[in-house]
GUBAMI-626800 format. One line per field, with one value per residue (C-alpha): residue in three letters; chain; x, y, z. Coordinates in steps of 0.1 Angstrom, whole numbers. Each point is the difference from the previous one (the first is absolute). Example, Ala and Ser with C-alpha at 12.3 -4.5 7.8 and 13.67 -1.06 7.14 Angstrom:
! GUBAMI-626800
res [ala_ser]
chain [A_A]
c1 [123_14]
c2 [-45_34]
c3 [78_-7]
***
This chain:
! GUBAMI-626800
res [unk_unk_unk_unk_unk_unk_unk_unk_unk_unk_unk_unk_unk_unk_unk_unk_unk_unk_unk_unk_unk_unk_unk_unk_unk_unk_unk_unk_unk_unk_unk_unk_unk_unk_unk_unk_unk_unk_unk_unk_unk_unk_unk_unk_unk_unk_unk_unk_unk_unk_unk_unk_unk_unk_unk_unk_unk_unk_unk_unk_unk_unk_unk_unk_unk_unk_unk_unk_unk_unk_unk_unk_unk_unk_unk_unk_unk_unk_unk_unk_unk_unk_unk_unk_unk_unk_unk_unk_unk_unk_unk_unk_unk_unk_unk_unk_unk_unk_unk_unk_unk_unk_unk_unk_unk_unk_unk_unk_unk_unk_unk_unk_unk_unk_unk_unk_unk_unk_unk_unk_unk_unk_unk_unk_unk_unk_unk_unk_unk_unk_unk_unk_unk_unk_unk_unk_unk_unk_unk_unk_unk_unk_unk_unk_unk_unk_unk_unk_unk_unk_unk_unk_unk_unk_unk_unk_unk_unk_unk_unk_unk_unk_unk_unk_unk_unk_unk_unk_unk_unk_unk_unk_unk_unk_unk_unk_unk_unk_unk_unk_unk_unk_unk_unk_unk_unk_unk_unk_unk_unk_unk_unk_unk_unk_unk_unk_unk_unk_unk_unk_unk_unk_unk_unk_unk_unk_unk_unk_unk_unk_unk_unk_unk_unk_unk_unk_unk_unk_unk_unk_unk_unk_unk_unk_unk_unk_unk_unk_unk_unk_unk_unk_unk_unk_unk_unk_unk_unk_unk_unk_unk_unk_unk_unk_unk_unk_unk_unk_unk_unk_unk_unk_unk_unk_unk_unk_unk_unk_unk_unk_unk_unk_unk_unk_unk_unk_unk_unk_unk_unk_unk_unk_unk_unk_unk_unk_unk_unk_unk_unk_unk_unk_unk_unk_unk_unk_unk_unk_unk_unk_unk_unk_unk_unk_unk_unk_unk_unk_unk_unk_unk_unk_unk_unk_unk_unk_unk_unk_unk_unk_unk_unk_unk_unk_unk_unk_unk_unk_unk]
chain [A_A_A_A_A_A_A_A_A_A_A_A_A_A_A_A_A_A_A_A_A_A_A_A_A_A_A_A_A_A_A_A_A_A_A_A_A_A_A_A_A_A_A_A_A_A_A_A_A_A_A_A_A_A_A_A_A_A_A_A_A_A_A_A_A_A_A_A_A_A_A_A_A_A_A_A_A_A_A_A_A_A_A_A_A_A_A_A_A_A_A_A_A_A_A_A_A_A_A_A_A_A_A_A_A_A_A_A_A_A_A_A_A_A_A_A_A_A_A_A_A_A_A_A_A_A_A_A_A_A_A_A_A_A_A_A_A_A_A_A_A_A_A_A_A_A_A_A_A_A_A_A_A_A_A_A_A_A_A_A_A_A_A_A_A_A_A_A_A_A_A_A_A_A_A_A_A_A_A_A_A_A_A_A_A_A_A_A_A_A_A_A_A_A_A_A_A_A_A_A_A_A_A_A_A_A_A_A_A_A_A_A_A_A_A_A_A_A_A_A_A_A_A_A_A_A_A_A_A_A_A_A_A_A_A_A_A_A_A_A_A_A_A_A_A_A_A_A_A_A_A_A_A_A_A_A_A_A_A_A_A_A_A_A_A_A_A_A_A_A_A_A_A_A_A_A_A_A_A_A_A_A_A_A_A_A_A_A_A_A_A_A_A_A_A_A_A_A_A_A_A_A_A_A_A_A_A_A_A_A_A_A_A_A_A_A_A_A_A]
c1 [2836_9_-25_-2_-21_-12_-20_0_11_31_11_9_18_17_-6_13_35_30_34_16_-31_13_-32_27_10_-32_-9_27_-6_-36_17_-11_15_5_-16_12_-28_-22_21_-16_5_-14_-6_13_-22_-29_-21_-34_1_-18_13_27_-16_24_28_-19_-6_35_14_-22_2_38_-1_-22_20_25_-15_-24_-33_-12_-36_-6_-29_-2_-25_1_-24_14_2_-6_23_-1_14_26_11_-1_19_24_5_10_24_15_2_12_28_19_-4_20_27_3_8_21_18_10_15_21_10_14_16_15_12_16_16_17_10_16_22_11_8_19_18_12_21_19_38_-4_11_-2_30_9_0_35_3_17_-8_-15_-29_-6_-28_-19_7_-21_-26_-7_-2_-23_-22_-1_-10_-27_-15_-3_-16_-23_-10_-7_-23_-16_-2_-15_-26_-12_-3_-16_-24_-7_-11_-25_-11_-3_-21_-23_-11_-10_-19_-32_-1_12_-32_-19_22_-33_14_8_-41_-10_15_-12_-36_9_12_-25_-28_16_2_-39_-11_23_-23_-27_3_13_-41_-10_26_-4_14_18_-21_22_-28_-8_35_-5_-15_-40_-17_2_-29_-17_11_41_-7_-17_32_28_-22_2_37_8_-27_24_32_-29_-10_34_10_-30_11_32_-7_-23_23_27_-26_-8_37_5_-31_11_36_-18_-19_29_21_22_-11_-7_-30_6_-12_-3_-34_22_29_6_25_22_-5_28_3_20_15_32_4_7_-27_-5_-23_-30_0_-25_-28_-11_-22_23_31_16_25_25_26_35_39_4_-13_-28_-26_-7_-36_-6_-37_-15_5_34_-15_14_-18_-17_5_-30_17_30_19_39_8_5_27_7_-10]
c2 [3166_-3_6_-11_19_-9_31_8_34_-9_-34_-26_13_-12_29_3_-17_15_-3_-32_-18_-22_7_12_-34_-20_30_-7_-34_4_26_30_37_24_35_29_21_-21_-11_-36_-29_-8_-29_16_5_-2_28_-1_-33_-34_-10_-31_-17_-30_26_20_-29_-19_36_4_-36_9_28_-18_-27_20_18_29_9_2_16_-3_18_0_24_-15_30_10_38_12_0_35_10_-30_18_33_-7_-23_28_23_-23_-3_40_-1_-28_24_28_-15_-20_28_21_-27_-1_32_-2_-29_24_21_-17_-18_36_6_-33_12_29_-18_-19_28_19_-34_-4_41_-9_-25_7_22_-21_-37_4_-37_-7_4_-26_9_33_22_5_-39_-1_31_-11_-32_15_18_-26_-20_28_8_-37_-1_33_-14_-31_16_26_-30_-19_32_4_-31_4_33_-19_-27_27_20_-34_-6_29_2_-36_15_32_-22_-26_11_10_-32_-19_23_-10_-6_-38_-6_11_-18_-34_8_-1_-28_-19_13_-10_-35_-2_11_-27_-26_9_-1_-34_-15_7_-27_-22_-38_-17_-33_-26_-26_-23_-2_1_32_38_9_34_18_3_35_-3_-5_28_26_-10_7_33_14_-9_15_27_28_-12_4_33_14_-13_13_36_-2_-8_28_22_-11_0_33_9_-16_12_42_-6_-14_33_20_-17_-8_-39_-18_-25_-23_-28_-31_21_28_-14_-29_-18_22_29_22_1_19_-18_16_29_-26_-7_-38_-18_-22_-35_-8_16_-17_8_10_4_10_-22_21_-5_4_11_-36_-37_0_18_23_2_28_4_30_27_-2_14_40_5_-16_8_-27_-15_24_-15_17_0_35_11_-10_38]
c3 [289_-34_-32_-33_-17_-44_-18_-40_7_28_-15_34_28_32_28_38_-12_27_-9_18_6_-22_-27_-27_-7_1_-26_-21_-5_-9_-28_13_-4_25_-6_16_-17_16_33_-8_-20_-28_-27_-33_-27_20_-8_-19_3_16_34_-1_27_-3_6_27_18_3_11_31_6_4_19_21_1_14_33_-19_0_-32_-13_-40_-18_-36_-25_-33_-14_-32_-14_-25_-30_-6_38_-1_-33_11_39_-23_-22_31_14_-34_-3_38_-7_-28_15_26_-22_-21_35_8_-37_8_34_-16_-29_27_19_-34_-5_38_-3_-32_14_29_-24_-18_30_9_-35_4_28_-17_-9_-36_-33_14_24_13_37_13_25_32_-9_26_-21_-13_27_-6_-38_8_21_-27_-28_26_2_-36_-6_30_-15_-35_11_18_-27_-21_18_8_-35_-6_29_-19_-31_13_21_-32_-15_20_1_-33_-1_23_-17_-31_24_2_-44_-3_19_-25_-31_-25_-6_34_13_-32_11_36_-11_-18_31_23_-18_-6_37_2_-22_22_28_-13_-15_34_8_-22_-4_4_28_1_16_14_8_-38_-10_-24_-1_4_5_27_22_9_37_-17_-24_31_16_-22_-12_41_-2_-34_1_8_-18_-30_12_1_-33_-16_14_-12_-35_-3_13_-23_-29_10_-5_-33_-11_8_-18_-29_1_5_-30_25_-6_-29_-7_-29_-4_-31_-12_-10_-10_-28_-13_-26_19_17_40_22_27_27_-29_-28_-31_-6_-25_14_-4_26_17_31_23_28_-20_-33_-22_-19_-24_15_-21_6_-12_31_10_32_20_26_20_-17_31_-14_-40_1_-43_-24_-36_-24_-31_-1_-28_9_38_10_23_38_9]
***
């Protein structure tokens, strides 16, 4: 019996898989990942979010298809955003702890593979002596060069795999500060609530009346209809920009945020933007126009506005 199983908190999985049953395959085709975490498959990127039913569905018909059993149940209850933050938070802490572990296990064995090539390199004839062929010692003389070359190849690409592991560890310290980057929650509320007011307008919207060969209101039975369909995609949406709100709100508090906006700021005065003072051209209402070292103009949104100096006449330093 095999299971496929859709919940917010799990993402979709593919249970009661045995190796050779000949499930690996079909699983691969419908782009699924294998898990040993999990000892399932799973569809990628999956979690906390709404079942792919379309998906879903051609991969049991498959399996089916192919001599299983197949059950499918799906929970499309969303959580809240504050516990997918906080378990995607873990995982992010729990996923550099264990590159950074793994960085260092590549460092040493960087460091052992070095070793092994100098230990190779010492028994090389002292000050470059040739190989002397027909010598009794040409053979051991090429051993050795072999073996100094295998060693040194394979104290680089250990090098490399440390580099590359100390990388990504690196990447994945900074991951979670960098969803929290002010700008980057800024333009997530942005988005989010964008994506709100899409809903919400899908309510109401006309509809196309093919009869009549153009649009027409939609009738309260269409509207109760589309509002039980995107009722929860509504809900969570609504959650997550108050969340995020909530966010941008405290580093705006903290001073860790800034909140300028074209009340504050008017054209003439001096703005801050990626540590460099520019003159104001333009204040819009969700961005700022400033003058640039060059013949054209630059505009950033105004989460990216560090200072704000009024009517400075000189532009001070960069510092």
């Amino acid at each position: 019996m095999l299971t496929i199983t859709h919940t917010h908190a799990a993402g979709t999985i593919l249970e009661g898989t045995e190796r050779g049953d000949g499930t690996g395959q079909i699983a691969k085709a419908h782009r699924l990942r294998w898990s040993r975490h999990l000892g399932a498959w799973y569809i990628p990127r999956s979690r906390d979010r709404w079942a792919s039913h379309r998906r879903i569905d051609a991969l049991a018909a498959a399996l089916r298809t192919a001599g299983h059993e197949v059950t499918v149940t799906i929970d499309n209850t969303a959580r809240a955003t504050e516990q997918v933050e906080a378990d995607a938070t873990h995982r992010a802490a729990a996923r550099a702890d264990a590159l950074a572990a793994k960085a260092d296990r590549k460092a040493g064995d960087a460091a052992a593979a070095w070793e092994r090539h100098e230990a190779a390199v010492e028994l090389l004839p002292t000050g470059g002596e040739p190989v002397k062929i027909g010598h009794h010692s040409e053979h051991r003389h090429r051993r050795a060069i072999s073996k100094a070359w295998d060693t040194l190849g394979r104290s680089v690409a250990a090098s490399e795999e440390a580099d590359e592991s100390a990388r990504r560890a690196e990447t994945a310290a900074h991951a979670t500060g960098a969803r929290h980057n002010p700008v980057t929650v800024t333009n997530r509320v942005r988005a989010l609530s964008a994506d709100l007011r899409r809903y919400e307008r899908q309510i109401i919207a006309d509809v196309y009346d093919r009869a009549a060969g153009g649009f027409r209101p939609a009738t309260e039975d269409e509207r109760a209809r589309r509002a039980r369909r995107l009722d929860p995609l509504i809900a969570q949406k609504r959650d997550q920009v108050a969340y995020w709100t909530a966010v941008r709100d405290q580093q705006i508090a903290d001073g860790t945020a800034t909140n300028y906006g074209p009340g504050a700021v008017r054209k003439g005065d001096l703005v801050k933007i990626r540590d460099t003072w520019r003159r104001v051209v333009r204040a819009n209402q969700k961005s700022v126009t400033v003058e640039t070292d060059y013949s054209w103009t630059d505009r950033a949104p105004w989460a990216e506005v560090q200072d704000h100096r009024p009517g400075a006449p000189d532009q001070p330093d960069s510092n």
